[in-house]
C-alpha positions as CSV (number, residue, x, y, z in Angstrom):
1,X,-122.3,-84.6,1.9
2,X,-120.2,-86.5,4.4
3,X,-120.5,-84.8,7.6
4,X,-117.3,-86.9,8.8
5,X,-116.6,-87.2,12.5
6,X,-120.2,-84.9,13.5
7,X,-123.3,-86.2,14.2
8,X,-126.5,-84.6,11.8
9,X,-127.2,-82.5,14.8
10,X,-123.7,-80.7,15.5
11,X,-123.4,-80.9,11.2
12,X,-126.5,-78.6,11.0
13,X,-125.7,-76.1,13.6
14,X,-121.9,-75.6,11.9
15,X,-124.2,-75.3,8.7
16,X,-126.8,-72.6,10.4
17,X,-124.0,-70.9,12.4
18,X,-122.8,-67.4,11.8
19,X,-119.3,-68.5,13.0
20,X,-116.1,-67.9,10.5
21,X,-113.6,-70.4,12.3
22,X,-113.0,-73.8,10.9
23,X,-114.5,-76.3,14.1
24,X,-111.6,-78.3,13.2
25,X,-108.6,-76.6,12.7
26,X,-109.6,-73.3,14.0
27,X,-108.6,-71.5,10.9
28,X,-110.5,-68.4,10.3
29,X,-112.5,-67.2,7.0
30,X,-114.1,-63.7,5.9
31,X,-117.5,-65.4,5.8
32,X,-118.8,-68.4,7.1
33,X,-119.5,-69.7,3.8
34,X,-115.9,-69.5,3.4
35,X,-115.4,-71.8,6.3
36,X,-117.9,-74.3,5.2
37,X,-116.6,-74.7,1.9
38,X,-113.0,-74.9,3.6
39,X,-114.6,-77.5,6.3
40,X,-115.7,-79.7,2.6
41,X,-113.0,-79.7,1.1
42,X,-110.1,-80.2,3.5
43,X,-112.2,-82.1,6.3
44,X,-114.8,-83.7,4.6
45,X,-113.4,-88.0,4.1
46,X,-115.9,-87.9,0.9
47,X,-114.0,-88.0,-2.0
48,X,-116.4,-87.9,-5.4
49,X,-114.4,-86.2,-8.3
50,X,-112.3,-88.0,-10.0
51,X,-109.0,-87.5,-12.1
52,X,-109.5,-88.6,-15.4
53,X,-106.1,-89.3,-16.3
54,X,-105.0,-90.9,-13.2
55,X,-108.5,-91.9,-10.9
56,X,-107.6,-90.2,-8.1
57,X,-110.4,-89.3,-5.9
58,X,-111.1,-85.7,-4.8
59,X,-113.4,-83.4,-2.8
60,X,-113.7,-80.9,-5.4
61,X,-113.3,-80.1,-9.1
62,X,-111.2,-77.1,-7.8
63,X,-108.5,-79.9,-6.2
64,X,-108.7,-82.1,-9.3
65,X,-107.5,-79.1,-10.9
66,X,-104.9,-78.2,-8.9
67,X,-104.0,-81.9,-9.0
68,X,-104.0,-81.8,-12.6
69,X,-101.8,-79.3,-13.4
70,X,-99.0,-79.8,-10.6
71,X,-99.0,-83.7,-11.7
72,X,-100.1,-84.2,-15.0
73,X,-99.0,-80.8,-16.6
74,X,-97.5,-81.2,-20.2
75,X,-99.0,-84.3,-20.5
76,X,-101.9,-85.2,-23.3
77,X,-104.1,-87.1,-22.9
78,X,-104.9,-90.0,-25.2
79,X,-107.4,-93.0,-24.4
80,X,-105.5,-95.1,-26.0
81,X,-103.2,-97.2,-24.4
82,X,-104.8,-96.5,-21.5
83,X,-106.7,-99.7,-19.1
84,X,-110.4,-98.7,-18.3
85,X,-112.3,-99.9,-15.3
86,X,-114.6,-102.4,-15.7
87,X,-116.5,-101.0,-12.6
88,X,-116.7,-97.6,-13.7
89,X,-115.6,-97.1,-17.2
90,X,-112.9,-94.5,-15.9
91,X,-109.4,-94.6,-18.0
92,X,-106.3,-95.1,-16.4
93,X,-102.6,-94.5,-18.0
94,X,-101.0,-97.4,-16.1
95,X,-101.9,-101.1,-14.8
96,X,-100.2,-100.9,-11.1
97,X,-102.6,-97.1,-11.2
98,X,-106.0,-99.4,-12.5
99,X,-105.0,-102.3,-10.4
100,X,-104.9,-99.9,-7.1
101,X,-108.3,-98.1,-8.7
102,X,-110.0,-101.8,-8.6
103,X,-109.2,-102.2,-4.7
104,X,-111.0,-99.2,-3.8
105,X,-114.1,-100.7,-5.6
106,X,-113.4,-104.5,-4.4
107,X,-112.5,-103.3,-0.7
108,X,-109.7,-105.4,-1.3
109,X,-106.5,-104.2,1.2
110,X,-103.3,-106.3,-0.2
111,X,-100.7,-104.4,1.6
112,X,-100.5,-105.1,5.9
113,X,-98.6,-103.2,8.2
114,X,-95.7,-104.3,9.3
């Protein structure tokens, strides 16, 4: 798990604390799982689940679900026509989609600030 901005130390003691406010936003849960699992998923930068009709990146299954049925609702998914990854072997509906997939794995950055 990405502990984000915390260092190990102040990332265990969230973990071994009793307290039901969010460190971050200073939202409050009915249990203090509920806050961890609201601290992972909204303020964790670790992204690991992927959409597989689109590839993008996620903290949970829960928000790739969400995703996929605000998004992608009514639409089936077929492989074919659809550009895989030749880093991954994930399957994506467009090119300009795979193309901005591909950066992620290359680090490339094409697009400055102006």
């Amino acid at each position: 798990m990405d502990t984000g901005d915390y260092s190990l130390e102040q990332w265990n003691k969230i973990v071994a604390s009793k307290t039901k406010d969010c460190p971050v936003c200073h939202k409050t849960y009915s249990t203090p799982k509920a806050m961890r699992k609201h601290l992972r998923e909204v303020h964790s930068s670790e992204k690991k689940y992927l959409c597989d009709m689109c590839g993008k990146q996620f903290t949970s299954t829960h928000r790739v679900t969400l995703h996929k049925s605000k998004i992608h609702a009514g639409k089936v998914k077929s492989s074919e026509n659809m550009y895989e990854c030749h880093y991954c072997s994930i399957k994506i509906r467009n090119k300009f989609d795979l193309k901005e997939h591909i950066n992620k794995h290359t680090g490339n950055k094409p697009y400055q600030c102006q």
